[in-house]
NUDRENMAR-791454 format. One record per residue (C-alpha): x, y, z; residue in one letter. Coordinates in Angstrom, 3 decimals, always signed. Each point is the difference from the previous one (the first is absolute). Example, Ala and Ser with C-alpha at 12.3 -4.5 7.8 and 13.67 -1.06 7.14 Angstrom:
REM NUDRENMAR-791454
u;v;w;code
+12.300;-4.500;+7.800;A
+1.370;+3.440;-0.660;S
END
This chain:
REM NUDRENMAR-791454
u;v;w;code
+20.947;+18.540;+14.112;X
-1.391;+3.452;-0.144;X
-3.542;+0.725;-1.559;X
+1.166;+2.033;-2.531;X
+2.771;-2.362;-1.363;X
-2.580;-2.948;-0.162;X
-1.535;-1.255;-3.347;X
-3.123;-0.989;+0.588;X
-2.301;-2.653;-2.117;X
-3.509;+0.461;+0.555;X
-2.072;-3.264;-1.121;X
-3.370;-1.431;-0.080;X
-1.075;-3.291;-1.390;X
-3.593;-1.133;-1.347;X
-0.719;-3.870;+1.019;X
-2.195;-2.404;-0.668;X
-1.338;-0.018;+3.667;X
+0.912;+1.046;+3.681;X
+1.712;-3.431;+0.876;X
+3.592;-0.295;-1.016;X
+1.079;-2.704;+2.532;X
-3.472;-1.977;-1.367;X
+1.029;+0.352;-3.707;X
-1.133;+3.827;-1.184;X
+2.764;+1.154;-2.666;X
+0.848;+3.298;-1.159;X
-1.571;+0.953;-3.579;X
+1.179;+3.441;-0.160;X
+2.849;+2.017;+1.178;X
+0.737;+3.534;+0.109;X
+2.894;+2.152;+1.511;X
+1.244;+3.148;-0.589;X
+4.295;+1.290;+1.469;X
+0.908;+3.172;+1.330;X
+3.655;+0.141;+0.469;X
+1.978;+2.188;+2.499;X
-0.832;+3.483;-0.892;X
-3.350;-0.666;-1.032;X
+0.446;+1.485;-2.937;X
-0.025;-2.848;-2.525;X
-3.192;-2.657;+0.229;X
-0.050;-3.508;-2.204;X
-2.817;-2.007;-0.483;X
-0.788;-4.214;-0.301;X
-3.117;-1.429;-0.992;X
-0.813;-4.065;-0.780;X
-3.026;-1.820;-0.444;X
+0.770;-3.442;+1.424;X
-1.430;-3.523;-0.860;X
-0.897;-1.499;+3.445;X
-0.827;-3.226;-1.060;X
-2.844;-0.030;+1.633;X
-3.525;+1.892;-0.130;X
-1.465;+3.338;+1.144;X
-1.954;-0.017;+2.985;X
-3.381;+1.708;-0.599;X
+1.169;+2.008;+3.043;X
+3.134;+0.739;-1.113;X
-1.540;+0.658;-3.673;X
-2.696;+2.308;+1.636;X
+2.677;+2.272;+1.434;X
+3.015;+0.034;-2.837;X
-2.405;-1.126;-3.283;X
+2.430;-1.700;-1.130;X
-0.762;-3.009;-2.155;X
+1.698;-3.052;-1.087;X
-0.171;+1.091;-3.722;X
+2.216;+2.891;+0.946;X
+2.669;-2.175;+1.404;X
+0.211;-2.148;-3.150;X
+3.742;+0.122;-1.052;X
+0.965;+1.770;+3.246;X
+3.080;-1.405;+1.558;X
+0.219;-2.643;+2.551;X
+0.837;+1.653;+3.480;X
+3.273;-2.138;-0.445;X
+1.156;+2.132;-3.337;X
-1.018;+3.433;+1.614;X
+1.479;-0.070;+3.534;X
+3.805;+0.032;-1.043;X
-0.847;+3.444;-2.030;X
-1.725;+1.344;+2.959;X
+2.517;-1.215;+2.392;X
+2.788;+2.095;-2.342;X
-2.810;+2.898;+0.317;X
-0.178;+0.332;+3.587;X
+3.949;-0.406;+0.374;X
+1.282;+1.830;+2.902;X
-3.217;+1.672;+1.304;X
-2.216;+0.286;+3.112;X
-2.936;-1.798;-1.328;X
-3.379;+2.076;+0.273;X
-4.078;-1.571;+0.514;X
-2.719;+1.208;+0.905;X
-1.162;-2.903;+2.916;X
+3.257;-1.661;-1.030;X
-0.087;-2.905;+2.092;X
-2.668;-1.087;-2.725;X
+2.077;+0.537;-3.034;X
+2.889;-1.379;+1.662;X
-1.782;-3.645;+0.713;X
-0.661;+0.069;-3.657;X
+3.514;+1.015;-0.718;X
+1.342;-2.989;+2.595;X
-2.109;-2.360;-1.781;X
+1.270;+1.067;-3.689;X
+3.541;-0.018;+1.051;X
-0.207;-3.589;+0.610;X
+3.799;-1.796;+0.883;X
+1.556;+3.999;-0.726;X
-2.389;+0.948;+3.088;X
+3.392;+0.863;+1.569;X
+1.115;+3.119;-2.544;X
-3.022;+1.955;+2.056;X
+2.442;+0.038;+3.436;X
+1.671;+3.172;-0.912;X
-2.894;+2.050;-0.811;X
-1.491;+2.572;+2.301;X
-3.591;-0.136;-0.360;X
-2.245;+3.524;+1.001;X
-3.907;-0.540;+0.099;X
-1.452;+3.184;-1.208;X
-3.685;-1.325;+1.555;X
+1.761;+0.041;+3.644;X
+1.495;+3.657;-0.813;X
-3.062;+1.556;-1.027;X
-1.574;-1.065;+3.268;X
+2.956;+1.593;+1.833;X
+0.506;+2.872;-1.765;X
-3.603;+0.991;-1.027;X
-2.070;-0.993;+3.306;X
-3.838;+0.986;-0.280;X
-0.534;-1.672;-3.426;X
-2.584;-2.236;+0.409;X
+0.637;-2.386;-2.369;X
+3.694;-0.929;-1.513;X
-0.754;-1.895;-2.732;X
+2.430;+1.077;-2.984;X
-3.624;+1.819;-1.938;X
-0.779;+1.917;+3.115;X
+3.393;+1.302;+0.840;X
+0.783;+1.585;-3.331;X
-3.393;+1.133;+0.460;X
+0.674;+1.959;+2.926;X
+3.532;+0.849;-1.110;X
-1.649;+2.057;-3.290;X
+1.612;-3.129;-1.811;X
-1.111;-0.730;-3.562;X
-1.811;-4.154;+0.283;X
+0.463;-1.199;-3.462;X
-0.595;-3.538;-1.023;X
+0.101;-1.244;+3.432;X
+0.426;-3.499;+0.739;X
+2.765;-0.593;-2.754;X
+3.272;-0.964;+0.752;X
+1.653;+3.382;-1.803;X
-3.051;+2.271;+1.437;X
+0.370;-1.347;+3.503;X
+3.975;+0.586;-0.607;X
+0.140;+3.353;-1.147;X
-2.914;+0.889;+2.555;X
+2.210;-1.273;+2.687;X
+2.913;+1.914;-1.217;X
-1.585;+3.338;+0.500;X
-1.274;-0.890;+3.281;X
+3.697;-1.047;+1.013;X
+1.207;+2.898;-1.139;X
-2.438;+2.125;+1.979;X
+1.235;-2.220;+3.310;X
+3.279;+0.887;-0.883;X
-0.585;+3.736;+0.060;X
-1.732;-0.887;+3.097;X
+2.814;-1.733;+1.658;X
+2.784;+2.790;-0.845;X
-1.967;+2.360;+1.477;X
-0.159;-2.161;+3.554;X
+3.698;-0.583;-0.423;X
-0.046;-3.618;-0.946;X
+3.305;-0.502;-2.044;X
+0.690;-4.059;-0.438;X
-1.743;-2.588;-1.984;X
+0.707;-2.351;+3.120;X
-3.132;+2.467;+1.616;X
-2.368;-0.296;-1.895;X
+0.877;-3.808;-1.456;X
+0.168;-4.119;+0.861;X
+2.204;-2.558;-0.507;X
-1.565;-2.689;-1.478;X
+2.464;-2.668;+1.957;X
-0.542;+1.601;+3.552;X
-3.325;+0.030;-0.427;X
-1.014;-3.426;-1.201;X
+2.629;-1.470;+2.384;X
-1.786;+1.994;+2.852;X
-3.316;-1.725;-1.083;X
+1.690;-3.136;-0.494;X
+1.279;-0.168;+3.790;X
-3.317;+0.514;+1.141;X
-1.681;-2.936;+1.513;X
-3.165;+0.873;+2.285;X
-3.017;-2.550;+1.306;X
-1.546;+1.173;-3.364;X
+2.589;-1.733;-2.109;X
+0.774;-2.644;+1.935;X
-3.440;-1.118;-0.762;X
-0.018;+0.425;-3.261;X
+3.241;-2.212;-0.648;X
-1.478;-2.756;+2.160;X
-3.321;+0.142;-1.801;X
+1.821;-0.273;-3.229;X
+2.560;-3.059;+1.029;X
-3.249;-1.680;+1.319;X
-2.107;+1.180;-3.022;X
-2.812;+1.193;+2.194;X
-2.291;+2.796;-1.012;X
-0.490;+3.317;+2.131;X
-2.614;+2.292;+0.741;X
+1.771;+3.696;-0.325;X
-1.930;+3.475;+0.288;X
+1.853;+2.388;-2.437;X
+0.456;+3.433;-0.693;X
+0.154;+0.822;-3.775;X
+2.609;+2.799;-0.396;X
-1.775;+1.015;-3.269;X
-3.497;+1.018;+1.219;X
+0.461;-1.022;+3.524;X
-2.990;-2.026;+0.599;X
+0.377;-2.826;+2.557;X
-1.126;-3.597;-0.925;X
-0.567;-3.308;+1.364;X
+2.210;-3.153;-2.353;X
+1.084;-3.590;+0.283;X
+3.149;-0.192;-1.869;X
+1.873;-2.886;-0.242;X
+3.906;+1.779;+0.312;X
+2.559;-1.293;-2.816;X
+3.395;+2.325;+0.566;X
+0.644;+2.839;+1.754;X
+2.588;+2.636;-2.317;X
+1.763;+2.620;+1.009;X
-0.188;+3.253;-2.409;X
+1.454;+3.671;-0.057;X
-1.278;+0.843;+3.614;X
-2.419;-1.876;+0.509;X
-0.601;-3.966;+0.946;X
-3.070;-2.105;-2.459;X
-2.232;-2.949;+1.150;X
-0.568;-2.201;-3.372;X
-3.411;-1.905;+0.792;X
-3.204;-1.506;-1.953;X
-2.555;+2.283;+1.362;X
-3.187;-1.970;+0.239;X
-2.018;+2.928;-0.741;X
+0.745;+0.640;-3.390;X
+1.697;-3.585;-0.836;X
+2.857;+1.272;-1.027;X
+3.586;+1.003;+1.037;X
+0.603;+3.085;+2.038;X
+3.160;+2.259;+1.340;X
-1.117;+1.016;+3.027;X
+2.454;+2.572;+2.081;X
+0.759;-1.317;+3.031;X
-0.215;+3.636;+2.058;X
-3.895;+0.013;-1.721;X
-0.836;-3.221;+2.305;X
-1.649;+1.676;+3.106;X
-1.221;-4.090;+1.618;X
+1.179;-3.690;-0.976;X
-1.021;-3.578;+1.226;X
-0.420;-3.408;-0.837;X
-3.012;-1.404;-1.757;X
+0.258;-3.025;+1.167;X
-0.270;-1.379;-3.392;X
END
């Protein structure tokens, strides 16, 4: 498919928390279509009841508060319209592997509808296309690209922010010659089978440790702030998202459960416990 056939959905979701495999739900969604031509854009906006609360984290960065998702619909009631909205397009995010684990989890038993959708992450474009940055958060980016940062940190902000970035990488691309989505996108089967196959000393661990229920000592790299730290977990399940592979554990240090990415865990061993 050539770029400039493509309809492309750009999307960003607001959740309750960072862990999607550990229970976080979306609580907001926003997307926004440009069909081939890019002359005509459409817009979708929900609040979503998550059935759950707001993490003060989560809360800290979005504001968003449980009162405002009284009488919002149920993930459930909301995904079929969505689904209809993002019909037959290359699906858009900026850091999409993290709105995609959130979009896995919604999808629930229809998790298989997402197979025929090419996925572009506009976070791993602006690194290739606008080298010398700095920082690539979505704030910082439009920052540098003279784009206008309104209401940032809301599903339809982030959205519409992300659209003018992608449409900036596009110009960017036709100018290098880059013609077909299949350049500059994944497939969201390829890649979580490639993941899937993958079965190094690492996770062979990690499957024993959770057959025997023993706990491990792991050193891990967050991928948000990327500060290395010492944890006993005690590992649960190991799942398999958009591109990359998830360690569900207890994490000892906060007492709770944690997603950890597997690719983040730089040493593992025993306890002995």
């Amino acid at each position: 498919m050539r770029i400039k056939d493509a309809a492309f959905t750009i999307f960003d979701f607001e959740t309750t928390g960072l862990y999607p495999y550990s229970g976080d739900r979306i609580c907001e969604i926003g997307a926004v279509r440009i069909d081939s031509g890019r002359k005509r854009k459409k817009t979708f906006h929900s609040m979503i009841n998550p059935g759950r609360p707001i993490s003060p984290g989560a809360f800290n960065v979005n504001g968003i508060t449980e009162e405002m998702l009284d009488g919002a619909p149920k993930i459930e009631k909301a995904m079929p319209a969505f689904m209809k909205f993002i019909k037959d397009s290359v699906l858009v995010a900026y850091n999409a592997g993290f709105d995609l684990g959130f979009l896995e989890c919604a999808m629930g038993e229809e998790i298989n509808l997402l197979d025929s959708y090419l996925i572009v992450d506009a976070l791993g474009l602006a690194r290739k296309l606008f080298p010398g940055l700095g920082r690539y958060g979505l704030g910082p980016v439009c920052d540098a690209l003279n784009i206008r940062v309104d209401g940032e940190h809301r599903a339809m902000a982030d959205a519409l922010m992300t659209a003018k970035v992608f449409e900036k990488e596009l110009k960017v691309l036709e100018k290098m010659g880059v013609r077909a989505v299949a350049d500059i996108a994944y497939v969201r089967t390829k890649k979580a089978a490639s993941v899937n196959r993958v079965k190094d000393h690492k996770t062979m661990l990690i499957e024993e440790a959770i057959r025997a229920r023993k706990k491990l000592n792991i050193v891990y790299r967050s991928v948000w702030t990327d500060a290395v730290s010492s944890r006993t977990i005690e590992p649960k399940e190991i799942r398999y998202g958009y591109d990359k592979a998830y360690l569900i554990a207890h994490c000892r240090a906060v007492n709770d459960q944690r997603n950890f990415r597997l690719d983040g865990i730089l040493e593992i061993e025993e306890t002995g416990e």
